[in-house]
C-alpha positions in Angstrom: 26.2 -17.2 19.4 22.6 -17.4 18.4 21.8 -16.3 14.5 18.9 -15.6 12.8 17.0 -18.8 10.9 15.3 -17.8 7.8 12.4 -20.1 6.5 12.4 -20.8 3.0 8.8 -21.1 1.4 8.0 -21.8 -2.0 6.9 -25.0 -4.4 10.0 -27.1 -5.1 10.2 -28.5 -8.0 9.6 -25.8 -10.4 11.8 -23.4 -8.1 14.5 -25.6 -7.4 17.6 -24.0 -8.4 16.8 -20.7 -6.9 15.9 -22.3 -3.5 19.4 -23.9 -4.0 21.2 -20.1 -4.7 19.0 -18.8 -1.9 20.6 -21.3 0.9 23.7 -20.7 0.0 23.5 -16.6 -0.3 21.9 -17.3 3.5 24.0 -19.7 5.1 27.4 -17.4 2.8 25.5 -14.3 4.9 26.1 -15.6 8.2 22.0 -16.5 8.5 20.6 -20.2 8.9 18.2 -21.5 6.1 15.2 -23.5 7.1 14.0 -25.5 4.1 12.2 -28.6 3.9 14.2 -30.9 1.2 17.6 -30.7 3.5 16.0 -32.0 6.5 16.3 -28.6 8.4 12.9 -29.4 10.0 11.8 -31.5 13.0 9.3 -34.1 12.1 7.0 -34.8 14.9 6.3 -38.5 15.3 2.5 -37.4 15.9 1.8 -35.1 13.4 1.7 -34.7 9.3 4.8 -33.5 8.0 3.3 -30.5 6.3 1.9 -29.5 9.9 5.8 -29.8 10.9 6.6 -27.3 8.4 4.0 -24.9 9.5 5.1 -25.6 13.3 8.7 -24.7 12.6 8.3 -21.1 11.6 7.1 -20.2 14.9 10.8 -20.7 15.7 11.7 -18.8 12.7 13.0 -14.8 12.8 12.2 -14.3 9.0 10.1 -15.9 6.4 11.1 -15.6 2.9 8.4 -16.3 0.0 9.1 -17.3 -3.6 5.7 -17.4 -5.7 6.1 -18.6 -9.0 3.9 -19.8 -11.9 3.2 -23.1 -9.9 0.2 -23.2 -7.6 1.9 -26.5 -5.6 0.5 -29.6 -3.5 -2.7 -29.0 -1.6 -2.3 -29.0 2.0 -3.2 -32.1 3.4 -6.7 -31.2 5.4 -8.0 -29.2 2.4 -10.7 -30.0 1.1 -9.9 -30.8 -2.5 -13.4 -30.0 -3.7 -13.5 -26.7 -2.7 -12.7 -23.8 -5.5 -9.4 -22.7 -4.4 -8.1 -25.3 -1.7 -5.1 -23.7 0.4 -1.7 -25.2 -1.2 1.1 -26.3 0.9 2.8 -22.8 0.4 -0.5 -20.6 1.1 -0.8 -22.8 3.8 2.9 -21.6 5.5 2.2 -17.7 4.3 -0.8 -17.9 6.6 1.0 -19.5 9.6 3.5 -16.6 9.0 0.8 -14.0 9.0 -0.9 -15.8 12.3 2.2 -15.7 14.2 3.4 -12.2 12.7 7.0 -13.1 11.4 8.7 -10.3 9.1 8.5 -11.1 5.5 10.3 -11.0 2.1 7.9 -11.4 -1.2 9.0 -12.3 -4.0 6.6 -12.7 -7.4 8.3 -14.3 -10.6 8.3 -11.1 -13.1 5.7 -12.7 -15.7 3.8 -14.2 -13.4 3.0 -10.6 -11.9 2.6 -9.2 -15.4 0.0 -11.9 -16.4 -1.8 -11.4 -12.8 -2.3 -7.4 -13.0 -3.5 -7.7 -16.8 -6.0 -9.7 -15.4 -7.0 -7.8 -12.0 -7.3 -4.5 -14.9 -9.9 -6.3 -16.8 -11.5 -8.1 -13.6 -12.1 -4.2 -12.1 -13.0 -3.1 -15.1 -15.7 -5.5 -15.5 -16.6 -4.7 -11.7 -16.2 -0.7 -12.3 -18.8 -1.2 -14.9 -21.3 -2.8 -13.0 -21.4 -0.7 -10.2 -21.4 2.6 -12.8 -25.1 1.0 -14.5 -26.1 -0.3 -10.6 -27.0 1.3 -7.6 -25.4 -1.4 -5.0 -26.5 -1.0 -1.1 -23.1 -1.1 0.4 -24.0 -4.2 2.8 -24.8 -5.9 -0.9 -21.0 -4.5 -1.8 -18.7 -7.4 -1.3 -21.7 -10.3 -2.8 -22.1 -8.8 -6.0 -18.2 -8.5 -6.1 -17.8 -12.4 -5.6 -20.7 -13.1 -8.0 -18.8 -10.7 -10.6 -15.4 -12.3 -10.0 -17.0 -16.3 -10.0 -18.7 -15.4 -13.6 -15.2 -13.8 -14.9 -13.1 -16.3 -14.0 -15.4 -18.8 -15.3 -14.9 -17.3 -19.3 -11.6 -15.9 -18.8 -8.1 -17.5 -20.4 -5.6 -18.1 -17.9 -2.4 -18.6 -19.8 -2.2 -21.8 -16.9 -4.6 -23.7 -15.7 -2.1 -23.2 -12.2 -2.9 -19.9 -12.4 -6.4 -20.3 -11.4 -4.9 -21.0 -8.1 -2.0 -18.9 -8.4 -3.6 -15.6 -8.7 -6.1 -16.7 -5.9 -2.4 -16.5 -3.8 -1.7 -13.1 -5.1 -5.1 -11.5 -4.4 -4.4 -12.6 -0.7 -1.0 -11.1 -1.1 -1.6 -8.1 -2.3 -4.3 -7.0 -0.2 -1.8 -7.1 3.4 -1.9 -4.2 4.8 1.1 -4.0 6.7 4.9 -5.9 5.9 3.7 -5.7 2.4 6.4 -5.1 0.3 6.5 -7.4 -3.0 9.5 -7.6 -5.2 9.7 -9.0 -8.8 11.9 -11.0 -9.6 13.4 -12.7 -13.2 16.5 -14.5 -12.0 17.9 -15.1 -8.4 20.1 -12.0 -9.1 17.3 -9.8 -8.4 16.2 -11.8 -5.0 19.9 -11.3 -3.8 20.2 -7.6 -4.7 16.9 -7.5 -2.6 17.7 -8.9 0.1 21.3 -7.8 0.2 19.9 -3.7 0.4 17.0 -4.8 2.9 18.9 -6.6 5.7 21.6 -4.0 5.1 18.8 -1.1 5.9 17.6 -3.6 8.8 21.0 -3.4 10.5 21.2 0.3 9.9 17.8 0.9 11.6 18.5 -1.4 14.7 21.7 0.2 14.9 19.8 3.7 15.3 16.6 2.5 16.9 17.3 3.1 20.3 17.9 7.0 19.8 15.2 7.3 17.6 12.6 5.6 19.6 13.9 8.0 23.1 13.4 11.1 20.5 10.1 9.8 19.6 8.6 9.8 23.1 10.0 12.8 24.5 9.1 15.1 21.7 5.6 14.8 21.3 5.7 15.0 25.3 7.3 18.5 25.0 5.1 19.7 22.2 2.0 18.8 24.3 3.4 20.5 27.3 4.2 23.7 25.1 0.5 23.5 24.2 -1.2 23.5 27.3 0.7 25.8 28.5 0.2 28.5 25.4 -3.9 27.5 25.9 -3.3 28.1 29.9 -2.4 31.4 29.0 -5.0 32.2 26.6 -8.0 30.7 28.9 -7.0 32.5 31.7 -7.7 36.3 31.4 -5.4 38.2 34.0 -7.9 40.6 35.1 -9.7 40.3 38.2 -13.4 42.0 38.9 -14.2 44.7 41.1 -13.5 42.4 44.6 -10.3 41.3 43.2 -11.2 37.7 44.1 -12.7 35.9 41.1 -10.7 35.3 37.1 -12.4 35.7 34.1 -11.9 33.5 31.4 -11.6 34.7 27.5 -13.2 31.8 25.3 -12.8 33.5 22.5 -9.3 33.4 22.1 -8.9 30.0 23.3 -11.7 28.6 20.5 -10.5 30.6 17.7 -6.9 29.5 18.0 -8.0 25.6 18.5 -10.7 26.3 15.1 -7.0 27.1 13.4 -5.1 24.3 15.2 -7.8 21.5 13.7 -7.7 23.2 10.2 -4.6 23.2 9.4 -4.4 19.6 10.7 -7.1 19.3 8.3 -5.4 20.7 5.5 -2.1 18.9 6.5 -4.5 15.7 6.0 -5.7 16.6 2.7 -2.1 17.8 0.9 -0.7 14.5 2.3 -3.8 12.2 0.5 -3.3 14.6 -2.7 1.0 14.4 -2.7 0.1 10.2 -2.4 -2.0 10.5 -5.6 -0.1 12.8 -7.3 3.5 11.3 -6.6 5.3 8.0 -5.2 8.7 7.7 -2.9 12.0 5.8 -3.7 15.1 6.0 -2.0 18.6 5.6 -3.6 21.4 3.7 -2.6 22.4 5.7 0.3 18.8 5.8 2.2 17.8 9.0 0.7 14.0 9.7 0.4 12.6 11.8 -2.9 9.7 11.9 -5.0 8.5 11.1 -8.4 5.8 11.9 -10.5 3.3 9.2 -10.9 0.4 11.0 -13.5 0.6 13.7 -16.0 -2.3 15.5 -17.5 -2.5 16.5 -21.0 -5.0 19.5 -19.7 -5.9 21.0 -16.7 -8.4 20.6 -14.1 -11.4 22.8 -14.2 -13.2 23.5 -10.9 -16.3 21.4 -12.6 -14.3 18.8 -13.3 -13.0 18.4 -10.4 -16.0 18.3 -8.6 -17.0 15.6 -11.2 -14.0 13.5 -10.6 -14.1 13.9 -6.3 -18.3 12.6 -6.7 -16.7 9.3 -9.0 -14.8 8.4 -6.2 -17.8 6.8 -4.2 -18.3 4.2 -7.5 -14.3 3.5 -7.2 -13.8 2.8 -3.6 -17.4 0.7 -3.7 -16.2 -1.4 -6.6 -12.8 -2.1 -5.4 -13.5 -2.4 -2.0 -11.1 -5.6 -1.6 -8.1 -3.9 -3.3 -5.2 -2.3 -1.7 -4.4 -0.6 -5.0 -5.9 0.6 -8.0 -4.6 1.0 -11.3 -4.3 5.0 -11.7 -6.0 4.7 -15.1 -9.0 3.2 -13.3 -9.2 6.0 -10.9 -8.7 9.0 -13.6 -10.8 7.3 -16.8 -12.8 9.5 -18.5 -10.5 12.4 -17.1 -7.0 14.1 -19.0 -5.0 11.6 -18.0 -1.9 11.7 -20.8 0.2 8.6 -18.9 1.5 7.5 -16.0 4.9 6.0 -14.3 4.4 1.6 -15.6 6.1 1.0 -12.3 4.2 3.3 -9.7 1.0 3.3 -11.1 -1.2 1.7 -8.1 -2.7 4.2 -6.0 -3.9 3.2 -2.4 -7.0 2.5 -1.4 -7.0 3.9 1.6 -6.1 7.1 0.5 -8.9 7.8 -2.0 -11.2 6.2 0.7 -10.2 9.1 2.9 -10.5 11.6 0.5 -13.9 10.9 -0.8 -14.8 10.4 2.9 -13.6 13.5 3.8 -15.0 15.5 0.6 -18.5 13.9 1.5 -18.7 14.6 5.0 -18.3 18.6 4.0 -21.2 20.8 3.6 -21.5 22.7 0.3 -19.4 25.7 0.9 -16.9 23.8 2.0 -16.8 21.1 -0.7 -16.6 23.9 -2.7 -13.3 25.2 -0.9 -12.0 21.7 -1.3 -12.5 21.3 -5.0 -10.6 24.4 -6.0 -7.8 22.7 -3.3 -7.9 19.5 -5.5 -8.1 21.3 -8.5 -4.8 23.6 -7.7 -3.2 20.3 -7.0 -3.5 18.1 -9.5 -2.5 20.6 -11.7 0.5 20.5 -10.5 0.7 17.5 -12.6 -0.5 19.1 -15.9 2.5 18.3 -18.9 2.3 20.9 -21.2 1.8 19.7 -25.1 5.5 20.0 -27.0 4.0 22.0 -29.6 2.9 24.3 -27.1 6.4 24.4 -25.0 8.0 25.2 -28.7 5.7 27.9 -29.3 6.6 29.9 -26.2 9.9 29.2 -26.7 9.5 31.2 -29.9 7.8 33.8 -28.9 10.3 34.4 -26.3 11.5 38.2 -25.8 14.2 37.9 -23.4 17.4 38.7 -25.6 19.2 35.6 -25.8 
């Protein structure tokens, strides 16, 4: 019976005894563990044994990476005077993003502290420039690797590995798909991980098949429904004076698709505000709900909304390279009162869409937005305790 084969990437020494724990929790779950120091690999006569490596997790079904605080050996055809020279490791994450293999992430707890203090004060330094400079955006993503060259050059890495390290990180952070990265302080946490995620795996291949038979057939109806409802409206049942010729009422049939596009439109918009304003999690049992990620200690005015929706275009030119920003970043200089420590990134994406959106409006319209925004993000407003006690003191209702 065939069984999955998992390959194991990660520098050695430093991470030995979890790679150790992690073949036995695979081989204990039924899986095979491809890993370089027990000989699991084919070493072709003709070729470098790290190009051996990379060759075997083509005939791989997972690929499992462990990042710690160690940057590793440089792969062998790297050029060792370049800035950041790919690493053995970096080498086999980009053979598994070539060939498309699903992933597991995982990012030693302090290492990933250490990395986002420093992307906050790399974007800070690159939000600054680009509030003081008018930057063409073909000029964008220069003047971003010029900023970035001159900060790492004076900043203090805790490591000197971490030069390299967080070179890895800034590739892995920015996938945009499979992207899931898990922290991780003992090999606890990477078996809890994996335990729940190849548990939901079997529960979605178990269910795929209806799912994905549901999935074609109902937008097939719904599109049927539709052209038959606009068949009806187009064609006007009253004939002219010979009785031989249809009329056709426009009208109808334009003002209904007008509605149809707007309220896909505002759909749109609700769906980029709920992704600013909260974050998902499931518990245990698969269940979907939402948390707050951003509380306001005031309220949005409909000025200062337009303010904030006009900021935008500095923040998604500044951080064009990063799939998240830091929710402070994005609300500074606004009533932001705090935030959730754990689901603080927003996307990148979805602010791009919103400022793209907001900016392709004409006046009116913009202004119809903003009071959207505005209504919104209030949502989010925390009222001051001192304020909550008051009304609870001037309450009238008799007990």
């Amino acid at each position: 019976m065939a069984i999955p084969r998992l390959f194991v990437s990660s520098t050695c020494y430093d991470l030995q005894e979890i790679r150790f724990q992690l073949r036995n929790f695979i081989t204990d779950f039924g899986y095979d563990a491809v890993m370089s120091e027990f000989d699991d690999i084919f070493y072709g006569y003709d070729k470098h044994v790290q190009d051996s490596c990379l060759d075997e997790i083509g005939k791989c079904q997972f690929f499992i990476l462990v990042v710690g605080n160690n940057y590793g050996s440089f792969y062998h055809q790297e050029k060792q005077e370049q800035k950041a020279p790919d690493s053995v490791t970096l080498k086999e994450f980009r053979k598994a993003l070539e060939i498309d293999i699903s992933k597991h992430i995982f990012v030693n707890k302090y290492v990933d502290y250490d990395y986002k203090n420093y992307k906050r004060a790399i974007d800070k330094d690159i939000l600054k420039y680009f509030q003081s400079n008018d930057v063409a955006d073909e000029q964008t993503t220069e003047v971003i690797v010029n900023i970035k060259k001159e900060f790492d050059r004076n900043y203090h890495f805790p490591y000197d590995s971490y030069k390299y390290v967080f070179y890895f990180l800034d590739i892995i952070y920015e996938l945009k798909e499979n992207n899931a990265i898990n922290t991780f302080e003992t090999f606890l946490d990477i078996k809890d991980s994996l335990r729940k995620q190849w548990a939901g795996f079997m529960y979605e291949s178990l269910t795929r098949k209806e799912k994905s038979v549901s999935s074609v057939i109902q937008p097939l109806e719904n599109k049927i429904d539709k052209i038959d409802k606009n068949l009806l409206k187009l064609i006007d049942s009253k004939t002219d004076d010979t009785g031989n010729k249809l009329s056709f009422d426009l009208t109808t049939l334009s003002r209904e698709t007008n509605i149809e596009n707007l309220e896909t439109l505002q759909n749109k918009i609700n769906e980029l505000l709920d992704d600013i304003r909260m974050y998902r999690y499931w518990d245990p049992d698969g269940e979907e709900y939402l948390g707050q990620r951003i509380f306001f200690e005031r309220k949005f005015t409909k000025e200062l909304t337009r303010k904030w929706l006009d900021s935008l275009k500095t923040i998604i030119q500044s951080f064009k390279w990063s799939k998240e920003i830091h929710a402070i970043t994005v609300f500074e200089s606004y009533p932001l009162s705090k935030y959730n420590k754990n689901n603080n990134g927003i996307l990148y994406k979805t602010l791009f869409e919103l400022y793209t959106l907001y900016n392709s409006l004409d006046d009116e319209d913009k202004e119809g937005l903003t009071n959207t925004v505005a209504q919104e993000l209030n949502k989010n407003y925390e009222e001051p305790v001192a304020m909550k006690k008051n009304n609870l003191l001037n309450d009238d209702l008799p007990f």
